[in-house]
N, C-alpha and C positions, 0 to 999 in steps of 0.2 A: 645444530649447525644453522647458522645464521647470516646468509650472503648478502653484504650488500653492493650497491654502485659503487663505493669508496675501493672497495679491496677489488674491484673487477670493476671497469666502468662498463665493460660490455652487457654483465650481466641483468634483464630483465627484471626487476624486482618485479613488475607492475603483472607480470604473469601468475605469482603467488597469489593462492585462493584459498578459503577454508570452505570445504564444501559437507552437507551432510547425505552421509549414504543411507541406504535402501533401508537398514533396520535404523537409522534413527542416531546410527555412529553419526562421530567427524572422523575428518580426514585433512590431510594439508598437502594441496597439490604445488609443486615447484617444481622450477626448473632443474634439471642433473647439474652438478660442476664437475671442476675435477679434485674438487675436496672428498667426494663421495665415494671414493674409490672401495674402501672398507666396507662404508654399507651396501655397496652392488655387488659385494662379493657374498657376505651374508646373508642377504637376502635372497640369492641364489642359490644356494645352498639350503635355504627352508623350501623351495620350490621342489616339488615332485617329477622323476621322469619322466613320468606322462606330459604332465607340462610343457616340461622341456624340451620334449620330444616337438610336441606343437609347435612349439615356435619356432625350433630351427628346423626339423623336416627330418631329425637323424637325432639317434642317442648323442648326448650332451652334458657329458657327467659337471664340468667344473668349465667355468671361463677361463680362458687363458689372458696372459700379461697384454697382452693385443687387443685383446675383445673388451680387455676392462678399459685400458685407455681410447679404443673407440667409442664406449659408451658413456664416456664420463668428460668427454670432448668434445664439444660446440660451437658451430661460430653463431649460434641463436638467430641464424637467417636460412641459410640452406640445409643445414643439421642441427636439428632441436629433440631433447630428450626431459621430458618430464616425469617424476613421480610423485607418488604417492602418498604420505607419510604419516604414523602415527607415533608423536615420537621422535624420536632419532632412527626411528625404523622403517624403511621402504616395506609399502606393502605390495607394491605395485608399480609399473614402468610402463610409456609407451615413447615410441622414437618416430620422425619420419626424416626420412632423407628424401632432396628434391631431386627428380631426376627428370632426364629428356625422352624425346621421343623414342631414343632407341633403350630404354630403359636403364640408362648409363647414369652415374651422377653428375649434376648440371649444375648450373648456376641460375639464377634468376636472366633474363624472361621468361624461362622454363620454369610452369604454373602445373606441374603434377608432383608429390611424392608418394614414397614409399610409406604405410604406416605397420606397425607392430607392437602388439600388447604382452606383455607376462603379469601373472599376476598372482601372487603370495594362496595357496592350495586354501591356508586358513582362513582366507579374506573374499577366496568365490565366493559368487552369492550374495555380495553386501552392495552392487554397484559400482563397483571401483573404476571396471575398464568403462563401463557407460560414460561417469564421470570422464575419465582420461579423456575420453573421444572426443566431449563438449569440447574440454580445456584446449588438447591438440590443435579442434580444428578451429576454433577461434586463431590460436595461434599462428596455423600456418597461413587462413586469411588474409591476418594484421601484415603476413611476409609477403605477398602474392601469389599464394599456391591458390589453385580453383579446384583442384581434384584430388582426394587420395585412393593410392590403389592398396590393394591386400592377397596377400597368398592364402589362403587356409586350408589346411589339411580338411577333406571331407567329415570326418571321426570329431575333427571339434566343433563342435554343435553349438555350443556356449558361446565359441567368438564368433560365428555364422549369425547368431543370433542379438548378439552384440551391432553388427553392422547392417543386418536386416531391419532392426528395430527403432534404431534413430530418428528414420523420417527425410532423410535427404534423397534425393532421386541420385536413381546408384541402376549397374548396371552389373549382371551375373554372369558368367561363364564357365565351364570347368574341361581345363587345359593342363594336360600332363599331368595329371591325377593330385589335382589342387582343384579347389574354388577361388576364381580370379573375382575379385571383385574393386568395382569404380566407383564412388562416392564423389556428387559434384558437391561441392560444402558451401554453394549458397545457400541459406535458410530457405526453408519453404514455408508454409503452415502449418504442414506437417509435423516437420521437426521441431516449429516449434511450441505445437504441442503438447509433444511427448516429451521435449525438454520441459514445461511446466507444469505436466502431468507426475513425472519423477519429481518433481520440484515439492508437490504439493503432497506425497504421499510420503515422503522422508520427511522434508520438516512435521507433518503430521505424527510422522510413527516418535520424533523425536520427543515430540509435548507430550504425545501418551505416554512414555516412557516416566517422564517426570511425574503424570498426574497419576499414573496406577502402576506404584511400585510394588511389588511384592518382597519387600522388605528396608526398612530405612533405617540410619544409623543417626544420631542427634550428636554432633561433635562439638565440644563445646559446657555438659551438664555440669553444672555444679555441686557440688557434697552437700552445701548447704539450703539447695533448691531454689535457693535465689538465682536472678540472672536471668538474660535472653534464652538461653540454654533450654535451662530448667524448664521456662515456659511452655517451649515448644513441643517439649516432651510430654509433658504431660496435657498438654493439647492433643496432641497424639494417639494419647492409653486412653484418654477420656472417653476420647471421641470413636471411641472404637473401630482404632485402624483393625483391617483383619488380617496383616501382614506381619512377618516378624519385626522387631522393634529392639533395634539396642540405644545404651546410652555411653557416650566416648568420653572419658576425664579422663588426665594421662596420670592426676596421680591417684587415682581409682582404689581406696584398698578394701572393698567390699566387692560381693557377688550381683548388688542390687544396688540402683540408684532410684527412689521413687518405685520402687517394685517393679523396673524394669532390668534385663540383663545387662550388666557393666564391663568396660573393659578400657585398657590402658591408649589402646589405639585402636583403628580401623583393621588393621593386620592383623588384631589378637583375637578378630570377632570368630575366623574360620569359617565363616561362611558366606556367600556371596551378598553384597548390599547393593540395590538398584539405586538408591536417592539417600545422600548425604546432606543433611541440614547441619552448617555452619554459623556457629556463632561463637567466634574467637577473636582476641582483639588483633585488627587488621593486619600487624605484624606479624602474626603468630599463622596468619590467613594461609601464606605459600607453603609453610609445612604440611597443614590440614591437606589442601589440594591436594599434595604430592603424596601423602599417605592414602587417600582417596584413588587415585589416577592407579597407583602399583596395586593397590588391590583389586580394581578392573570395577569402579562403581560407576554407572552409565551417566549419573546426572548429581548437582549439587543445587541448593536455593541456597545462598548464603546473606543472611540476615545482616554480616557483620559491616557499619559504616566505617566511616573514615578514605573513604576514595572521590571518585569525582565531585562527591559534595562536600567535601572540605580544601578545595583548591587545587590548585594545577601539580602542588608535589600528589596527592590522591589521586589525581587524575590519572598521572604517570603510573602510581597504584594498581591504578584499574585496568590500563590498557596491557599491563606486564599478569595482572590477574588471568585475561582474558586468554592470554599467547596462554599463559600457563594450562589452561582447562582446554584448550580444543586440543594442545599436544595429546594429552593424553586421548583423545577422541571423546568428550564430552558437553553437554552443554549446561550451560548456568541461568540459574536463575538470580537478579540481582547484579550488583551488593547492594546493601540497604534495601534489602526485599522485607515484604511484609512477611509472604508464607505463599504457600497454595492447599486448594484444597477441593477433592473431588467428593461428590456427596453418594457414587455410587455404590448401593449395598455392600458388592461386593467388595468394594475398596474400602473405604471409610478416611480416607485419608483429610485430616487436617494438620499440614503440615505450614501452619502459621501460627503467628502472636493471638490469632481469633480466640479466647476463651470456652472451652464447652459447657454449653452442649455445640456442636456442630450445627452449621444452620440446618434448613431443611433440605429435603429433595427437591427440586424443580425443575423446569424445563429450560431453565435462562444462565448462560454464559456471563462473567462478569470479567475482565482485567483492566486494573488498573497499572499506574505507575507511581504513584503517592499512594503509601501506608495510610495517611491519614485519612485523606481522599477516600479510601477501600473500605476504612472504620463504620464513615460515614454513609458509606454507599450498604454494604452489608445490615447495620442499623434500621435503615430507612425502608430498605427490599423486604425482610422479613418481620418488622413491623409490623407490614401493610398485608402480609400474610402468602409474599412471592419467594421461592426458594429457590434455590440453583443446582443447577449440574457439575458447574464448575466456580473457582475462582483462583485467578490468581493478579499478586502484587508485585512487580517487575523491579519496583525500586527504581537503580540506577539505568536499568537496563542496559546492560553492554551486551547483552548476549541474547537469550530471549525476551522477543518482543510481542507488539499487538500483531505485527504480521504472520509471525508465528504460528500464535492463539487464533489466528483466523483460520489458518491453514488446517489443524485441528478441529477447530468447531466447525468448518466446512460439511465433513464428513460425520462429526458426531451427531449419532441420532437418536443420544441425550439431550441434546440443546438445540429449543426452537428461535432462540431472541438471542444477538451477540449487543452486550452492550459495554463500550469502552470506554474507561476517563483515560484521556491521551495527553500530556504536554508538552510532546513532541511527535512528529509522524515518523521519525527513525529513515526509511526510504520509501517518501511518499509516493511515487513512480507505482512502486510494487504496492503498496498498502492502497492506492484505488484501482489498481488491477486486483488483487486478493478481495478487496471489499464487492467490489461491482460483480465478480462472477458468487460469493457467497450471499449479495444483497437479492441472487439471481432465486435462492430456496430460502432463505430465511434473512428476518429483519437485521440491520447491521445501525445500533445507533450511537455514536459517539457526540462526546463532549470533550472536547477540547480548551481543554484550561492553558492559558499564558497566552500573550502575542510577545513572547523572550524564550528561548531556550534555557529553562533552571539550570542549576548547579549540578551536575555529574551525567548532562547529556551534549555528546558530542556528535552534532548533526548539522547539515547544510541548514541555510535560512534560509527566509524566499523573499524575496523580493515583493510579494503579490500582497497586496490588502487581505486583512479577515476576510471579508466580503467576498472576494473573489475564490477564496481555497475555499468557504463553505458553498459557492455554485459550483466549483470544480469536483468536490464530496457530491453532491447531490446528483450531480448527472453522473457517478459511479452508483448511485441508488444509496447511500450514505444518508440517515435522519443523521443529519447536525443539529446539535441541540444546544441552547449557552452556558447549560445551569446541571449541576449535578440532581438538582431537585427536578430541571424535565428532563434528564436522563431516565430518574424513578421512572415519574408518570408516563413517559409513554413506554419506559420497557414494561409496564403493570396490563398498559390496555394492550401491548401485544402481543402479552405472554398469555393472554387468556383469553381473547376476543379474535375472532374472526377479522378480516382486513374489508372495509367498506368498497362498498363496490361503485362508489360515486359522492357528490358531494353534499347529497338531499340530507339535512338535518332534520329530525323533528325532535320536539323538546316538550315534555311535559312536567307537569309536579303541582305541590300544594300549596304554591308562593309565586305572584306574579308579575313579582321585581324580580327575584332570583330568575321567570323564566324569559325578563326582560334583558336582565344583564347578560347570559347565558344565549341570546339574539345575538345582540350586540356583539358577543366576543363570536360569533358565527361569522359576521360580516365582515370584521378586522381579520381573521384568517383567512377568510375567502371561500367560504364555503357560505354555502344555498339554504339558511337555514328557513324552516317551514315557520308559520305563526305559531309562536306557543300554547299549548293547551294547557290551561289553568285548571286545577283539581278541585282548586279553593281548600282551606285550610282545616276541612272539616273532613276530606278526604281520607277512608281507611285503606287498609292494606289491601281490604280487596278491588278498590278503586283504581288503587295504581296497576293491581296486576289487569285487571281489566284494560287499561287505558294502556300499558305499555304490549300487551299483547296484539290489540287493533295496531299498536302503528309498527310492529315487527311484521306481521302479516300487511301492510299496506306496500304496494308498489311503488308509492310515491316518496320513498324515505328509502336511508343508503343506512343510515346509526340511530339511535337514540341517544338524546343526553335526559337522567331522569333526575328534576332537582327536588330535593325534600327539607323541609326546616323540622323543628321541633313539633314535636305534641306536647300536651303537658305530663303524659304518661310516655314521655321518651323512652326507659326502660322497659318497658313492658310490651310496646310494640317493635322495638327495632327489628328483632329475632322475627316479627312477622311477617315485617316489609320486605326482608332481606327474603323469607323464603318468600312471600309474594313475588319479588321480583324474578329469581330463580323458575319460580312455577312457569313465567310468562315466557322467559326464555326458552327453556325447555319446549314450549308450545309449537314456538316460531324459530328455530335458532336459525344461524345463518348472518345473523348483524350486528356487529359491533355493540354493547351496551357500556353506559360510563353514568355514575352519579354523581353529582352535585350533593353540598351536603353544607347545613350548616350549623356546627356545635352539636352533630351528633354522632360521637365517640363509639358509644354502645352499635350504631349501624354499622360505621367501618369495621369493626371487629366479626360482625355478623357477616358483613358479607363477604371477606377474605376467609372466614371460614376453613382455618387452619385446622388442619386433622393434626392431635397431638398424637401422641405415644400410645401403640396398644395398652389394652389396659392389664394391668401387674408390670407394666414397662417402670425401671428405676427413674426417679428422677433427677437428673446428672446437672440440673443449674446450680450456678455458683451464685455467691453474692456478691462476687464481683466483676458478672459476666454481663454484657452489656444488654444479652439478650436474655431477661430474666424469665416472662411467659412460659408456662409452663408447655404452651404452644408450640415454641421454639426449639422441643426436646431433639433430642439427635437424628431418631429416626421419624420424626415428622417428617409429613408431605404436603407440599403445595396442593389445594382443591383445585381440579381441575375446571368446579362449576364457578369460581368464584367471578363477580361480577367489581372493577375496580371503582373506587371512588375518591371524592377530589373537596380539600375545602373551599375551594374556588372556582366556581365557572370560569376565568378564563384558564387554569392549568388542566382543567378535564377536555378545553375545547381544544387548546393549543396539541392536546394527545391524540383527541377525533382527529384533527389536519392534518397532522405530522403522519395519522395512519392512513389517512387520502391521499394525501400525495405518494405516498410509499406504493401503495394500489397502485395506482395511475402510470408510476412508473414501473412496477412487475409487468404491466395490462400492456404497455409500450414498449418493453423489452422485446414481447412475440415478435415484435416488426423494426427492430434496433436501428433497422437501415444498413447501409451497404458505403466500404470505402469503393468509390467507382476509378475502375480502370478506362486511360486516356491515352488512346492510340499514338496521339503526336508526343508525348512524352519521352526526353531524351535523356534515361536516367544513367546511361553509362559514359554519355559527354561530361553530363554534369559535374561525374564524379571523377571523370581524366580533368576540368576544369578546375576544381576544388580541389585536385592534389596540384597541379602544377603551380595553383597562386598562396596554398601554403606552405609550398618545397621550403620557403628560406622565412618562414617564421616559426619561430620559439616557440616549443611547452607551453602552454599558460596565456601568451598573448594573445590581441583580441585586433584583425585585420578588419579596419572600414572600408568596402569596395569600392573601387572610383566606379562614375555612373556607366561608363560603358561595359565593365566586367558586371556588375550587378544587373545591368538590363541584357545582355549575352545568358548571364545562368537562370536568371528570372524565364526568360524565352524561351530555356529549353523547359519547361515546365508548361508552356502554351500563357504565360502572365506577359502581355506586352506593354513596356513601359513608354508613354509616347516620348520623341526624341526631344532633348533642348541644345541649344546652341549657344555657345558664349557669347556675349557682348559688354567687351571692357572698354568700349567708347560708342558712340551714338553712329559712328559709320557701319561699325563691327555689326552694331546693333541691327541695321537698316541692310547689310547684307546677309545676316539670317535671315530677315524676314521675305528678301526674295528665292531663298533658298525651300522655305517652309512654304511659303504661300501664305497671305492675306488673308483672314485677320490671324493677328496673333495675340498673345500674350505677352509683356515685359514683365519678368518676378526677379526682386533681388531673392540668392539662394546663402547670402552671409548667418550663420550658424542662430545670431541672437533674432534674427530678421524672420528666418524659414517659417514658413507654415503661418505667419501673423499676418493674414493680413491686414487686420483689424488696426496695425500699426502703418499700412499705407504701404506696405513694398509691393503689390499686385496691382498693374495696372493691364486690362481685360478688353478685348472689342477694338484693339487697334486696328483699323482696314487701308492705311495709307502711311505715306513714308511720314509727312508732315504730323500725323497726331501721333506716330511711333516717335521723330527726333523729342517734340514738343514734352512727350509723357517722361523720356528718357533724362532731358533738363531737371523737369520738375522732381524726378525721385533723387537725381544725385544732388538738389538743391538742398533739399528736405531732408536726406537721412545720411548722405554723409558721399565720399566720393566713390568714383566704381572700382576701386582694388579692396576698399573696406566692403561695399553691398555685393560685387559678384554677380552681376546681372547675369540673367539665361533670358533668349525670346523661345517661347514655346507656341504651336502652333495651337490654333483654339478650338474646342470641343461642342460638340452637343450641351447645353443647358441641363443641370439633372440638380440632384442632390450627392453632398459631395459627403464622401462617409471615410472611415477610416481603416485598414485592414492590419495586422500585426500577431506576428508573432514571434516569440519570445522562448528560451530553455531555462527556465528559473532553477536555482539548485535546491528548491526541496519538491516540486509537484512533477517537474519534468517541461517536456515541450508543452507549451499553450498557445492558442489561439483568441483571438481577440477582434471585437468588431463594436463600432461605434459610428453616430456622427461626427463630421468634423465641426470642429470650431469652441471657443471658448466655453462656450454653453454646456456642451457635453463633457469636456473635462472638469468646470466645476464641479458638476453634477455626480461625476464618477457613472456617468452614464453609460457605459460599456462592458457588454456580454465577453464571456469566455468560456472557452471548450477546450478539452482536452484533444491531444493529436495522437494517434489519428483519428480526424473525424471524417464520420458517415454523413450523407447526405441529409437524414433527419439532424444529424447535429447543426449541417450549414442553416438547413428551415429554420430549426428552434434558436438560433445562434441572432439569425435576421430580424425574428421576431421578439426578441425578449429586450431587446431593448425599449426603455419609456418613452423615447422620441419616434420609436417604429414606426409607427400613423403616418409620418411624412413621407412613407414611402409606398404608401398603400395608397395613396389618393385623398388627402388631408384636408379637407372642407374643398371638395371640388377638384383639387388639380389633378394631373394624371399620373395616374399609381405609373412606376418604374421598373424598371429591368430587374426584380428581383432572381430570375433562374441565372440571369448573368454573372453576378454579384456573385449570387450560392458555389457558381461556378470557377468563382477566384480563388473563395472562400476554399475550396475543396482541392485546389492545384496549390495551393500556399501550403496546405500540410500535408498534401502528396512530400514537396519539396523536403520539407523538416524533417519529416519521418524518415523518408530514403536516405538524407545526409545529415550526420548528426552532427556536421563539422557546419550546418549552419545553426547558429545559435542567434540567429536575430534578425528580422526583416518588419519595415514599416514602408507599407504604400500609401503615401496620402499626399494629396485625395485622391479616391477613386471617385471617380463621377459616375453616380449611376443614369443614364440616360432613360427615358421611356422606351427606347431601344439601344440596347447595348451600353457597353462601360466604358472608358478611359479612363487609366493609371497614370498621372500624370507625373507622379517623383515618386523614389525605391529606395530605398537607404537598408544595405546588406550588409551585415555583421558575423564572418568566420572566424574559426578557432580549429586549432586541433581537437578531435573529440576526448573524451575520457575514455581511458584504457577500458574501462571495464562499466557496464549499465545494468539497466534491468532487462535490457536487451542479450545481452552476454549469455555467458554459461554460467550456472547455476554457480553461484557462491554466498555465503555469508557476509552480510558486514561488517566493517571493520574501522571502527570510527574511533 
């Protein structure tokens, strides 16, 4: 059943959510109709007396004719009824009705209801009614309820525990042999902790499910073993899944396909399958699901193209794909997925087009979103002698994403280094929330390929430059990196190197252009590097272990970088250098090591120092697997002692920096700063403010404040916008100014005019009526008359530096923050910092500071540094504002004037909108793009 606006305008669509529960299910919460009436009677009927007992307080065999039309009947304002659904099948219900003070049913201003959960005997335990609760109370929010109350029978523990547990400030009682309980449903921290807490432990349990099935089915094989099919299968047997394994052809007339067990469908296998690997052609796609979904298999990768990357009828494909797989409560991987694949023993699972032998074991996360991308990324890792924990290739992504994969790797403690190729961020809001608290225990480094949204990804744009979403990444602790190739390099140095503790470089080797260039790229990164120590060319292995052992034990150094050229006995020494170096390590460990190398092959191999296959281990390479090395064997392991190296000083240095800064910012997390609470703040005006001036605007539309509404809600914030006065003639003019007081300011405020005044409409220091008419001549001479320039007299400020404050709600990062000088100069330049909202007060400091005209504000060859804690202090009431109201989506003060003491705001320009029904703010749901 499929409700929309069309067949019911009343009905809510915007409240349907695909959410994942506690074990890693889906679920699909909606609103009740009165189409439902069958399945609340069903579903009732699977429910147990005990149950039932609970919720109504008395034996409760069957609903009657009454009870079904009251709960299947809504006016979606005062009585709302959501379930739960897997399927066509409720598993779960929760209702509230608003009532008054005398516990009667009310109407709105009456801001209490009743709530009430049941919920399917078979589906306790999975999160269902938690979810509800989110869903509800969001809901009754959006209607204006502030409270809900609850009866519960002492005996039910579960639903005590259910409302206990949320995190809302709630109040207890027990009154006539009930537990009364009060839930105030404004968020707290609390809750919405525990809401991101559950967040992160479902979609977690969900990825695991897909990466360690205990048993998979391959739909799709072919008789002939050709095909996507085929591949994947015996990618699978090769690679020594340790799980059962079937293979799906429907018209199968054999017991074996590839020496694996066969069968006609997924229904014939008769026994439970955790992960279905799909590869049929995309028509054939909704049967598979649907045979899949009836036989109860928790997860699918489905390899098969032809959806969003072939056009908008695919598209349509994909998104009818998608509804299909969460019905059944499942999640996907894909379409046009590469594979996935976990490397742990116990699992063995390579469930991709990767050829075996399976890469190795290692401590390093990999997901991509391009197949191809993953070829090359896999290729290049274990090469170089790095293996992984995990991998997986998302393809089109409609389903599982990199936020996902974050959510998982968060807690896996398999995986030290998450590193993503991304070319899209899906919902970036949450992907640098998930990143910033995973970048909080382990490295998180992406590359992000495209400034376009490819073919078969349906996600917001943003409006913000590269530049600014990779400092928006970075202050989540996010290595943005440009290159799949410095993806490698720095997930190499820090999957295996300790993190520097500052930015002292010392550099040695037996070449002193290498350890000249190898300066050089120290100082284009930014980093401290020491004088190179030259070995001279004559230097043996024991020189280097010598020399790099003194500067690991020196104080005065944070890393090593060690460069080495040839010998003419290259082969003969690598194996010595490599263990030379290792010895030195070993001696002193504690700091980062990284080589330089040039033209010698035989050392990199030495010092990634792959551990192959015990020995009598079969050797399972193909000749037509990419990763031939015998190295490469299935049950290889990443050396943990291994030391990474680079044929370029600048890609080994750019890996040292990227691990610097990475330090710097774990070392800065301890002290993150604080968002500061501001006594005069009127954030319950603001928001009786903000509904009354979008009562009578539209969905979708975008309200420009006139200047008085914009400096009234500005103000309830403590931002005071100084006042302007019209003057549409030169008298008009000359009566603000005795209105304001002497001197003033004359500014045309005409749209193409604003903010230029490089174009002559600011005329400044006027102290008399005669140079105000006289200025007022001159600008309507010159740019045109006053109905076209729109004159304001504004009264005149303190002298400062005039800066610019702004922020923005972009549809792919979220609310931003933004700070700049004013004036032509800095907009060429693109010279303007930004932060995420909400920011702490170290955000405002670093915010002020990062820009390259900064200096002007500190005291810039002599003059006097300015009001900088003022400034921080607009800074940090500007995204108090945005955060608390997400119906502002847009605000520009400029110029703020910063004075040596204190600021003036001197123009505000405010931009509302109704918010979006549903954020990363909301209750936990899925995307749904």
């Amino acid at each position: 059943m499929r409700m929309t606006i069309e067949s019911d305008p009343s009905y809510p669509a915007h409240w349907e959510a695909d959410v994942v529960l506690r074990d890693g299910g889906t679920a699909r919460i909606r609103p009740i109709t009165t189409e439902d009436a069958g399945r609340l009677v069903s579903f009732y009927e699977q429910v147990s007396d005990e149950s039932k007992y609970y919720r109504f307080f008395a034996p409760y065999p069957r609903l009657s004719d009454r009870d079904v039309h009251r709960f299947t009947h809504h006016d979606y304002v005062d009585r709302v009824g959501l379930a739960a659904t897997i399927g066509e099948e409720f598993i779960g219900t929760v209702r509230y009705d608003r009532i008054g003070p005398d516990g009667r049913p009310a109407s709105a201003p009456a801001d209490e209801a009743e709530v009430a959960f049941l919920v399917q005997d078979a589906h306790q335990g999975r999160g269902v009614a938690s979810a509800l609760l989110e869903h509800i109370g969001a809901v009754a929010r959006e209607r204006g309820i502030r409270r809900f109350a609850a009866e519960v029978l002492p005996a039910n523990t579960k639903m005590i525990k259910v409302f206990t547990d949320v995190g809302y400030q709630q109040k207890r009682s027990f009154e006539d042999g009930s537990v009364h309980l009060t839930l105030d449903l404004e968020p707290t921290a609390e809750s919405l902790a525990v809401q991101r807490a559950r967040e992160q432990r479902a979609e977690a349990r969900s990825v695991q499910r897909l990466l360690a099935p205990g048993s998979v089915a391959v739909v799709g094989v072919s008789r002939s073993g050709a095909g996507v099919g085929a591949a994947a299968l015996r990618n699978l047997r090769d690679s020594g899944f340790r799980g059962h394994l079937y293979a799906v052809n429907e018209a199968v007339t054999r017991d074996l396909l590839d020496g694996v067990r066969a069968y006609r469908s997924v229904e014939a296998v008769g026994a439970p399958v955790d992960l279905a690997v799909i590869a049929v052609p995309a028509d054939r796609v909704p049967d598979a699901v649907a045979a899949c979904g009836e036989h109860g298999v928790q997860g699918l990768v489905v390899l098969s193209a032809g959806y969003g990357d072939s056009g908008p009828a695919g598209l349509a494909r994909q998104r009818e794909l998608l509804r299909q797989v969460r019905s059944y409560g499942m999640r996907l991987i894909g379409p046009n997925a590469y594979g996935v694949i976990n490397t742990a023993p116990e699992v063995g699972l390579n469930a991709s087009l990767t050829p075996a032998p399976m890469p190795m074991r290692g401590r390093t996360g990999l997901f991509t979103q391009s197949g191809a991308i993953g070829i090359a990324l896999l290729s290049a890792l274990l090469r170089r002698g790095e293996g992984l924990s995990s991998f997986v290739s998302a393809g089109n992504r409609a389903d599982v994403s990199g936020n996902d994969i974050l959510q998982y790797w968060y807690e896996d403690e398999a995986t030290d280094v998450a590193l993503l190729y991304l070319e899209t961020l899906g919902n970036p809001r949450k992907f640098t929330r998930l990143a910033r608290r995973t970048a909080a225990v382990k490295p998180v480094v992406v590359a992000k390929g495209g400034r376009h949204t490819p073919a078969g990804h349906v996600v917001p744009g943003t409006r913000l430059s590269d530049d600014t979403v990779s400092a928006l990444l970075r202050q989540a602790g996010v290595i943005r990196v440009d290159t799949v190739t410095e993806l490698v390099d720095v997930g190499l140095l820090l999957a295996s190197q300790p993190l520097p503790a500052g930015p002292r470089i010392a550099i040695l080797g037996n070449s002193e252009s290498l350890g000249v260039l190898t300066y050089d790229a120290c100082l284009t990164q930014g980093l401290r590097p020491l004088p190179p120590l030259d070995l001279t060319t004559a230097a043996s292995p024991a020189d280097f272990r010598t020399a790099l052992a003194a500067a690991l034990a020196s104080d005065d150094c944070d890393a090593v970088v060690v460069t080495a050229i040839p010998w003419v006995s290259e082969h003969a020494l690598a194996d010595d250098l490599a263990d030379a170096l290792r010895e030195a390590v070993a001696e002193a460990p504690g700091k980062p090591v990284a080589v330089v190398h040039v033209e010698l092959a035989e050392l990199v191999q030495a010092l990634s120092a792959t551990r192959g296959p015990a020995a009598g281990a079969p050797d399972r390479t193909t000749a037509d697997s990419p990763f031939t090395p015998a190295a490469l064997a299935a049950d290889a392991t990443a050396d943990p002692d291994r030391i990474p190296s680079y044929p370029a000083a600048e890609r080994a240095v750019k890996a040292v920096a990227e691990a610097v800064r990475y330090g710097q910012w774990r070392r800065a997390l301890a002290d993150s700063g604080h968002v500061p609470e501001y006594e005069d703040i009127d954030e319950a005006g603001a928001a009786t403010q903000l509904a009354g001036l979008l009562a009578d605007v539209d969905a979708g539309a975008v309200l420009t404040l006139n200047d008085w509404d914009a400096r009234e809600l500005l103000a309830r914030y403590g931002i005071r916008v100084l006042p302007t006065l019209p003057a549409p003639s030169a008298d008009a003019a000359v009566r603000a100014a005795a209105v304001l007081g002497y001197p003033v300011a004359l500014k045309t405020t005409a749209p193409h005019l604003r903010h230029r005044a490089d174009l002559g409409g600011v005329r400044l220091d006027l102290t008399n009526e005669a140079e105000l008419r006289r200025s007022y001549e001159e600008l309507t001479e010159a740019l045109g008359k006053p109905g076209e320039l729109q004159p304001v007299v504004q009264a005149m400020v303190p002298r400062g530096v005039d800066t610019v404050v702004r922020s923005v709600i972009d549809p792919a990062v979220g609310a931003v923050l933004s700070f700049g000088l004013a004036g032509v100069a800095s907009e060429l330049l693109g010279d303007t910092a930004h932060r995420l909202v909400p920011a702490t007060d170290r955000d405002a400091a670093g915010l002020v500071r990062s820009i390259r005209a900064a200096p002007l504000l500190f005291g810039w060859r002599g003059s006097d540094p300015v009001d900088t804690p003022a400034l921080e202090e607009v800074l940090l009431r500007l995204s108090r504002l945005v955060d608390d109201h997400p119906e502002v989506i847009g605000v520009s003060l400029e110029p703020v004037v910063v004075a040596v003491e204190g600021i003036s705001v001197l123009s505000a320009t405010v931009r509302v909108a109704h918010p979006p029904a549903r954020g990363d703010l909301g209750p936990r749901t899925l995307p749904s793009y």
